[in-house]
Structures are given as structure tokens and as C-alpha cells.
N, C-alpha and C positions, 0 to 999 in steps of 0.2 A: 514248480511242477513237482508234486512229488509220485511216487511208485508205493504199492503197498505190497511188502514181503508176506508170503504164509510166514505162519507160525504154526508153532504145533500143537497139537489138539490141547483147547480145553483155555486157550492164548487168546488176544484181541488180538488182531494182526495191527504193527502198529505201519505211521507212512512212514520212509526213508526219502530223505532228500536224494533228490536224481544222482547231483555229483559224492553225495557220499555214497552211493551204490557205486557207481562207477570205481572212484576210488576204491573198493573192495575188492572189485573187478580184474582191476588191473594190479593189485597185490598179491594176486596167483602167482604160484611160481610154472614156466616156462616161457616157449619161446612163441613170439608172436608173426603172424605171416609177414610182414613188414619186416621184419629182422631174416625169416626165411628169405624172400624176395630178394633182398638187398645181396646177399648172401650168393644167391642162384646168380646175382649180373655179375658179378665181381671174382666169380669164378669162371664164367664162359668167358670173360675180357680178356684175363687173367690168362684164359686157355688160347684162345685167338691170337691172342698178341704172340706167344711161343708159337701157333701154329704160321702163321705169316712172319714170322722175320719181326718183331718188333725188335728193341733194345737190348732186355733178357735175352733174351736167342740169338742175340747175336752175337754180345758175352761171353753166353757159352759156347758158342761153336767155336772160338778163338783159341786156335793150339797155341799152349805156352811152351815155349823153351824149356827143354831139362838138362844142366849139365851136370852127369851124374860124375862124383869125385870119389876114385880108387884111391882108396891112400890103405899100408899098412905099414907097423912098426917095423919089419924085418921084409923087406921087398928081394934080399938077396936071396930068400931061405923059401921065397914062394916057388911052387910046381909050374912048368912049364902050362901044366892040363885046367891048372884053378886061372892064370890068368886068362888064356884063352874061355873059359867056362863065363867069367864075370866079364869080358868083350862082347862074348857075342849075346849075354842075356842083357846087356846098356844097349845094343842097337835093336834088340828083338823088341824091348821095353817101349822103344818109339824118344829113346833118347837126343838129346839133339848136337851133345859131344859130348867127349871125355876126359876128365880131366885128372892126371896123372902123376908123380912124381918123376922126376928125371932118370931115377933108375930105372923106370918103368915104359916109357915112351918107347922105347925101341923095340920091346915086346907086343904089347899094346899096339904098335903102328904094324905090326905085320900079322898078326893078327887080322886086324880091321882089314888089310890089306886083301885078307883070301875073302872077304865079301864084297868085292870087285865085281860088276857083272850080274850081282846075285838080288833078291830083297828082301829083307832090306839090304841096302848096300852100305858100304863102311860110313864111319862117323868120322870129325876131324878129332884129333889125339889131340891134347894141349897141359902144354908141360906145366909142373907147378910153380 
């Protein structure tokens, strides 16, 4: 089977075999509805699955544990206002403890201690 191309004036139009048209055809550059298509299912799946609880989603909703760790070189030489200040921004954080140096625990636990009651409420203090 073959297809006859125009030509341009003044040309015999000559035949092109079918598949080497095609083949010319599909040497375009862009994208083709099949690749759209494809595309369109695998992002509403993609979407569905996040929207009902698949795997993904369930993944992410999964709170990790933080234990965020207060260390400083000179713990004798800190303000009574900066420890207090780094306790309560590890519990406001959504920390899940804190973890301390020895010289520090006794500070640190009373601190936490005045968010009794409150919420967030204190975190557990845990020495180094």
C-alpha cells in the first residue's frame, strides 16, 4: 500500500511507502495522548491512594520520636533565662524528650516541671 505525498510545484509527487510515512510520523518531537493517558491514571492513583489511607499515607502520618540533645561546653556559665528558653522551645517543638548533661538535669527537670497541667505538658529529662 503505498500514500502519495504533495510535492511542491513544478515536482512529480512521488509514492511513500505507508510504514516509512509513519515512521516520519512518529519522529516528531512531542508527547503523544498514550503517554498523556498513562500519565493522567497514575497521578489520580497516585492521588487516591494518599487520599484513602494507602501505604504512603500512612507513612507519613506516623509521628517520629525527637530527642532533642542540650549539650554545651560551659553548662556552669549558662543563664538561668537561656535554659529555661531552649526547655520550653524542645517541648513547644513537639519534642518527645530531652536529653541533657548531668550538670543540667536539675535545671532542665524544673523547668519542664512548671509545664505541669499545661500544653504541651513537660517532656521526660534524660541525663547523658
Amino acid at each position: 500500500m503505498s500514500r502519495i505525498m504533495s510535492a511542491k510545484p513544478g515536482h512529480v509527487a512521488k509514492p511513500v511507502a505507508q510504514s516509512t510515512w509513519r515512521a516520519q510520523q512518529s519522529a516528531k518531537p512531542g508527547v503523544s495522548w498514550r503517554s498523556l493517558l498513562l500519565l493522567l491514571i497514575l497521578h489520580v492513583r497516585a492521588a487516591a491512594s494518599l487520599a484513602i489511607g494507602g501505604a504512603l499515607g500512612r507513612e507519613l502520618a506516623k509521628a517520629r520520636p525527637v530527642v532533642v540533645h542540650v549539650w554545651d561546653a560551659k553548662p556552669a556559665e549558662l543563664q538561668r533565662y537561656a535554659i529555661d528558653d531552649v526547655s520550653m522551645a524542645c517541648r513547644e517543638a513537639g519534642a518527645t524528650a530531652v536529653l541533657v548533661g548531668p550538670e543540667l538535669v536539675e535545671a532542665v527537670a524544673k523547668e519542664q516541671e512548671l509545664a505541669r497541667g499545661n500544653f504541651p505538658g513537660p517532656l521526660p529529662v534524660i541525663a547523658d
